[in-house]
C-alpha positions in Angstrom: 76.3 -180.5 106.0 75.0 -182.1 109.5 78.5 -184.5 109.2 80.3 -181.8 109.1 79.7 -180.4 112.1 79.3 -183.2 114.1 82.8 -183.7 112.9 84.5 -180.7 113.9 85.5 -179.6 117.1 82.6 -177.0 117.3 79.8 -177.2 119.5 76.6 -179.8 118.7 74.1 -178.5 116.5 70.2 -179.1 117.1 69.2 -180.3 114.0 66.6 -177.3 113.2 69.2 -175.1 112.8 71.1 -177.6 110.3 67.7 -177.8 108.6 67.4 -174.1 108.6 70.8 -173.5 107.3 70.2 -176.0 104.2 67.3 -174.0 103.0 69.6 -171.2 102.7 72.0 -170.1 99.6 75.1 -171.5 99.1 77.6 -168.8 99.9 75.6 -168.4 103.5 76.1 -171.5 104.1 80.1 -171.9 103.6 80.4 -168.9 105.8 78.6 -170.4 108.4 80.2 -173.6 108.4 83.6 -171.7 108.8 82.2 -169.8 112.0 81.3 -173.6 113.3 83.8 -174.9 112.9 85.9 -172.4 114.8 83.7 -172.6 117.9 80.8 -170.1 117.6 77.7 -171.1 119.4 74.2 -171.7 117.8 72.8 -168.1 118.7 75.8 -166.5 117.1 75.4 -168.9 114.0 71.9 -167.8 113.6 73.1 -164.1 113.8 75.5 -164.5 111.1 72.9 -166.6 108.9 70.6 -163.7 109.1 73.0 -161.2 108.8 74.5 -162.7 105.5 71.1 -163.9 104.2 70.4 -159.9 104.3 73.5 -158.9 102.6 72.9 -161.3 99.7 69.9 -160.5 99.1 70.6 -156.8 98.3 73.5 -157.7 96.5 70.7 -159.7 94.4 69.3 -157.4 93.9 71.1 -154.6 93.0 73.3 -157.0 90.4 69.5 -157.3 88.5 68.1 -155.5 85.7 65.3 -153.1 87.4 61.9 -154.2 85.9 60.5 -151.7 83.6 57.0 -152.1 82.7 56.3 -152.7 78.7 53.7 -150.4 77.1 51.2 -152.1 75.9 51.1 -151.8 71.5 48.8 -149.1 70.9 46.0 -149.0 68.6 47.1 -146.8 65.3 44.7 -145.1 63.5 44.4 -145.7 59.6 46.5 -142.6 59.3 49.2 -144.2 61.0 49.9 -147.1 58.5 50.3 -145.4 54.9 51.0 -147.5 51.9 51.8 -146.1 48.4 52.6 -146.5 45.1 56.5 -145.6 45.1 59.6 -145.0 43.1 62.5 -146.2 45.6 64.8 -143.7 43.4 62.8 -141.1 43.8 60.4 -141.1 47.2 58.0 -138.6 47.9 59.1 -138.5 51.6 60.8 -135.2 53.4 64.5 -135.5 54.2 65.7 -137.7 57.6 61.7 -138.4 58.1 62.9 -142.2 59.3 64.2 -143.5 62.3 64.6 -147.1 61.0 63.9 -148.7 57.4 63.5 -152.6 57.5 63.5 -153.6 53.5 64.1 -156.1 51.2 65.2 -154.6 47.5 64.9 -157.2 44.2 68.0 -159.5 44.2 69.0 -158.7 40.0 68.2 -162.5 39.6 65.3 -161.6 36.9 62.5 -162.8 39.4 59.0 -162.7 38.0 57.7 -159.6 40.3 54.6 -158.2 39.5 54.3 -155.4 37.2 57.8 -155.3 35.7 59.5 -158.1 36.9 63.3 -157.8 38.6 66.7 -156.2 36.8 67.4 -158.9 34.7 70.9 -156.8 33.3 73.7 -156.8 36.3 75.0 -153.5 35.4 71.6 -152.2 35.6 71.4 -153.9 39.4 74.6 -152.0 40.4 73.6 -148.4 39.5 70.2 -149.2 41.0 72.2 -150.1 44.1 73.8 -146.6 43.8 70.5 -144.8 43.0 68.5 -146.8 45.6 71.3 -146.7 48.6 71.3 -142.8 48.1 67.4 -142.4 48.3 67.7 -144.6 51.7 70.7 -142.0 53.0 68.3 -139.1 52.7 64.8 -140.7 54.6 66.8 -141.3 57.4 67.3 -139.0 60.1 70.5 -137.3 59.9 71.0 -138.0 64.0 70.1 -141.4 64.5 69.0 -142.7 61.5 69.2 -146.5 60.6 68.5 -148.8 58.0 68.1 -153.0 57.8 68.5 -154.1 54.6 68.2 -157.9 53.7 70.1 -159.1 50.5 71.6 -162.4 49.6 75.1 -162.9 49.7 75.9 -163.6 46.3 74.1 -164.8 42.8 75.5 -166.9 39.9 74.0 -166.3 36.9 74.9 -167.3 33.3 78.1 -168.9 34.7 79.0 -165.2 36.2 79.4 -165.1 39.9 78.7 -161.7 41.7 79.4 -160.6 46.1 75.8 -158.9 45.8 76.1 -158.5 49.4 79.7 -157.0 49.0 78.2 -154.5 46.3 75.3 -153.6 48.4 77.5 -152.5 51.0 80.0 -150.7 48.8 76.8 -148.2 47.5 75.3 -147.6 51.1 78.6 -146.6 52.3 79.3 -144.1 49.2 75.9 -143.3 49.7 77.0 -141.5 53.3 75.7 -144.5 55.6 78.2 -146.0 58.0 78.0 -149.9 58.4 77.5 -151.2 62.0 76.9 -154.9 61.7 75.6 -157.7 59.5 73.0 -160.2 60.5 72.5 -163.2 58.5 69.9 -166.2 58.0 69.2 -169.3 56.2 67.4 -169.9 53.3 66.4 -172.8 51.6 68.4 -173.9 48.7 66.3 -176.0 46.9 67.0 -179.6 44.8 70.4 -178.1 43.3 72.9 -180.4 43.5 75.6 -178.8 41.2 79.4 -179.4 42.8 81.4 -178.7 39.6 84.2 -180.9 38.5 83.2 -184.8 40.0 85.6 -185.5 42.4 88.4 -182.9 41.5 89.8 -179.6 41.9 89.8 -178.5 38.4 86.5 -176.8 38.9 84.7 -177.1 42.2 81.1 -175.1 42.6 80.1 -174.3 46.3 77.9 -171.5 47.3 76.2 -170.2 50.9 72.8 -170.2 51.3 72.8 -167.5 53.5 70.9 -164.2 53.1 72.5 -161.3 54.5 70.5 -157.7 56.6 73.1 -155.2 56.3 72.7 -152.8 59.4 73.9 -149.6 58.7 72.9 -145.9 59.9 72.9 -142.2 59.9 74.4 -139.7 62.2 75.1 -141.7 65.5 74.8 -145.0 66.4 74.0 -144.5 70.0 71.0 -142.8 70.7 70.4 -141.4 74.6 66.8 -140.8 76.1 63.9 -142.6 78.1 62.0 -143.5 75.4 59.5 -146.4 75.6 60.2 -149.4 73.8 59.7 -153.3 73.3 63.2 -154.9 74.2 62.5 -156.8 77.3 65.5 -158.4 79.5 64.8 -161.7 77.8 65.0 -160.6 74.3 67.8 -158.4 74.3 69.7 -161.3 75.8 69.2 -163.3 72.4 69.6 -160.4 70.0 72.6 -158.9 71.0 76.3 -160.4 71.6 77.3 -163.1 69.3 73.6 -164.1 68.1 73.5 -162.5 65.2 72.8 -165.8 63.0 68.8 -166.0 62.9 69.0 -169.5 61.9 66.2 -170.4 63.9 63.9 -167.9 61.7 60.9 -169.4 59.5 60.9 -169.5 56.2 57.6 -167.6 54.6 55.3 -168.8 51.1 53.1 -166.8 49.6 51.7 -167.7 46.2 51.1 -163.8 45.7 54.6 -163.2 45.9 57.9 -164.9 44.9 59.9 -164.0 47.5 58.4 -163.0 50.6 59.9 -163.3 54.3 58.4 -163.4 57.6 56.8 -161.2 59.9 59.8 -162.5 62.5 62.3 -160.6 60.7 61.4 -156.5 60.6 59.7 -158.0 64.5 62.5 -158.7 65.8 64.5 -156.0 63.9 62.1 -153.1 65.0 62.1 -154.4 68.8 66.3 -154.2 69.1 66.5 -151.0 67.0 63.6 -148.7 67.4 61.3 -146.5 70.0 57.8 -146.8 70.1 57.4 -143.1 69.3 60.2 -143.6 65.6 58.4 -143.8 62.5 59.5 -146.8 60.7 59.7 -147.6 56.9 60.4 -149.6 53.8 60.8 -148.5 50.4 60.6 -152.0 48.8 56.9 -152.9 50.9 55.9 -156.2 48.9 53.4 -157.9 50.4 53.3 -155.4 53.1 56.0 -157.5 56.0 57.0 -154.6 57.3 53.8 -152.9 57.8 52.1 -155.8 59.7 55.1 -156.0 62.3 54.9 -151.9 62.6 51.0 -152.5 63.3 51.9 -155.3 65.9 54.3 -153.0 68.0 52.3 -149.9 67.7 55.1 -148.4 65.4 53.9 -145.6 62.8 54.8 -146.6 59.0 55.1 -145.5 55.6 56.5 -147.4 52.6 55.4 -148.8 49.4 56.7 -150.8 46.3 56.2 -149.8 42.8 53.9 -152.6 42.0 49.9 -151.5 42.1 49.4 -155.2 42.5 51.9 -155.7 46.0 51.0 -152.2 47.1 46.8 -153.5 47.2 47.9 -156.4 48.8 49.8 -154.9 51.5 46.7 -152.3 52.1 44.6 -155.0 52.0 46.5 -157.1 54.9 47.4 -153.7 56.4 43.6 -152.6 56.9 43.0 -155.7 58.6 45.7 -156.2 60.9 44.4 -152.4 61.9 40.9 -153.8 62.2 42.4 -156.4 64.6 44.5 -153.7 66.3 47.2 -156.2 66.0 49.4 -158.3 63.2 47.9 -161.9 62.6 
C-alpha cells in the first residue's frame, strides 16, 4: 500500500495515515488510493476514509439478518406431553388438532416389534399405507398443517423388490396431502454383500441405503405471523437450500426397540418447520423420539404407538426428560 503511493505522482504520505488506512476494509481502501493517486492531500484523504468507513458500515449493516432474541425452552407441565395407547387408523384426536407430525410408521419388513410384530403380508402394508396416510390428512390442520414422515426407500423381500418410498407417497397424496420436499439419510447396511450375477450383467443386485422423511402438508405451505420459534441464522443456513442430505446424522441403538432413530431427527425437523406455540405429534411414538425432542424445545405433544410395552417406555423417558425440564 505505502509503495504505491510513494510511487505515484500524488503527494507524500506520513506513514500514520498509511498505517491508518491499512487497518481499514478493503473497498475503503481502493477508493482512497484512487483519490491519491490523483493528487488529493492528506486532510482530504482522511475525509474520504471516514466518510466511506461510515457508509460501509451501514451498508453492513443493513445487508445483515437483524438479531432476534431466542426464547428460552419453557418448562411444560405433565399435561403438556401426553402419551397413549393408539390405533394410527383410527386416533382419538379432533380434526386439524396438528401443526406438524414427525413419525416413523413400521417398514412391512416383518420386524419383531413388540406386541404384534410388523405387517409381514405386502398387500396388507399398502392398504395400511392408505388407511394410515388418511388418519395423518385429518390431525393436521387444514391451514398449515404438515407432516414428516421417515420411510426407507425401498425393501426386497422373498426375491420381490418394492419403491416403499414411491408407495408411501402415492397414499399421502390420495389421502389430500400435497408433497413439498424429501429429505433423506443414511443408514447402515450391515455385513450384506449380495451383488447378483459375479462379474456380469445377467443379474446385477444393487440397492440404496438411504432412508427417506417425506415432507408433505395441509392447506398452505407458507404460513405468515410473528410467532416465536427456534431457527437461528446459523441453523437455517444448514437446513434449507440444497442440504437436504442429513448424512452427517447419528445412527441410534436401543436394545428395547429394533428400529429406533435419534433425537437429531424430529430436533432438527421441529426447529425448521414449527412455532413454539404448534402442537406437535406422532402417531407411530416408539420409544418416545419424538416426545423427548418436543420436551427439549418447549413444544406441546401428543402421540402414541399401539404397543403397551413402547408406549411405557416413552412415558417412562418422557416423565423424566420433564423432571429435567429438558431432553437428555
Amino acid at each position: 500500500m505505502r509503495n504505491a503511493f510513494l510511487n505515484s505522482d500524488g503527494p507524500a504520505l506520513s506513514e500514520r495515515l498509511v498505517r491508518d488506512l491499512a487497518s481499514v476494509p478493503a473497498q475503503v481502501r481502493v477508493d482512497i488510493v484512487r483519490a491519491a493517486t490523483h493528487g488529493a492531500d492528506r486532510h482530504e484523504l482522511r475525509q474520504l476514509m471516514r466518510q466511506a468507513s461510515v457508509q460501509l458500515g451501514m451498508a453492513t449493516r443493513t445487508s445483515q439478518p437483524k438479531p432476534r432474541p431466542i426464547p428460552i425452552p419453557r418448562r411444560l407441565s405433565p399435561d403438556s406431553c401426553q402419551i397413549d395407547i393408539i390405533d394410527a387408523a383410527t386416533t382419538p384426536y379432533a380434526d386439524g388438532g396438528f401443526d406438524l407430525i414427525v413419525s416413523s410408521p413400521p417398514f412391512g419388513l416383518d420386524v419383531a416389534y413388540a406386541d404384534g410384530g410388523d405387517v409381514a403380508d405386502y398387500a396388507t402394508y399398502r392398504h395400511l399405507m392408505a388407511t394410515w396416510s388418511a388418519e395423518l390428512c385429518r390431525v393436521s390442520n387444514p391451514r398449515h398443517g404438515r407432516v414428516c414422515l421417515e420411510v426407507p426407500l425401498d425393501r426386497s423381500k422373498g426375491r420381490v423388490y418394492e419403491p416403499v418410498y414411491a408407495h408411501w407417497l402415492q397414499a399421502l397424496e390420495q389421502a389430500g396431502l400435497n408433497y413439498r420436499t424429501t429429505i433423506t439419510r443414511r443408514y447402515h447396511a450391515g455385513r450384506g454383500t449380495a451383488r447378483g450375477s459375479v462379474d456380469s450383467p445377467g443379474g446385477p443386485h444393487t440397492f440404496s441405503p438411504l432412508m427417506t422423511i417425506i415432507v408433505v402438508h395441509r392447506g398452505a405451505w407458507i404460513r405468515r405471523g410473528d410467532e416465536d420459534h427456534d431457527l437461528e441464522h446459523d441453523a437455517w443456513l444448514a437446513l434449507t437450500g440444497p442440504t437436504a442430505n442429513w448424512d452427517d446424522l447419528p445412527g441410534a441403538v436401543d436394545p428395547k426397540h429394533p428400529a429406533p432413530f435419534p433425537v437429531e431427527l424430529p430436533r432438527r425437523l421441529i426447529k425448521l418447520l414449527s412455532f413454539r406455540e404448534d402442537l406437535v405429534g406422532d402417531l407411530f411414538l416408539g420409544r418416545g423420539t419424538t416426545a423427548l425432542a418436543c420436551i427439549e424445545l418447549g413444544r406441546r405433544f401428543r402421540g402414541g404407538d399401539r404397543s403397551p410395552t413402547y408406549v411405557a417406555l416413552a412415558q417412562e423417558r418422557a416423565s423424566a426428560a420433564l423432571a429435567l425440564g429438558f431432553a437428555a
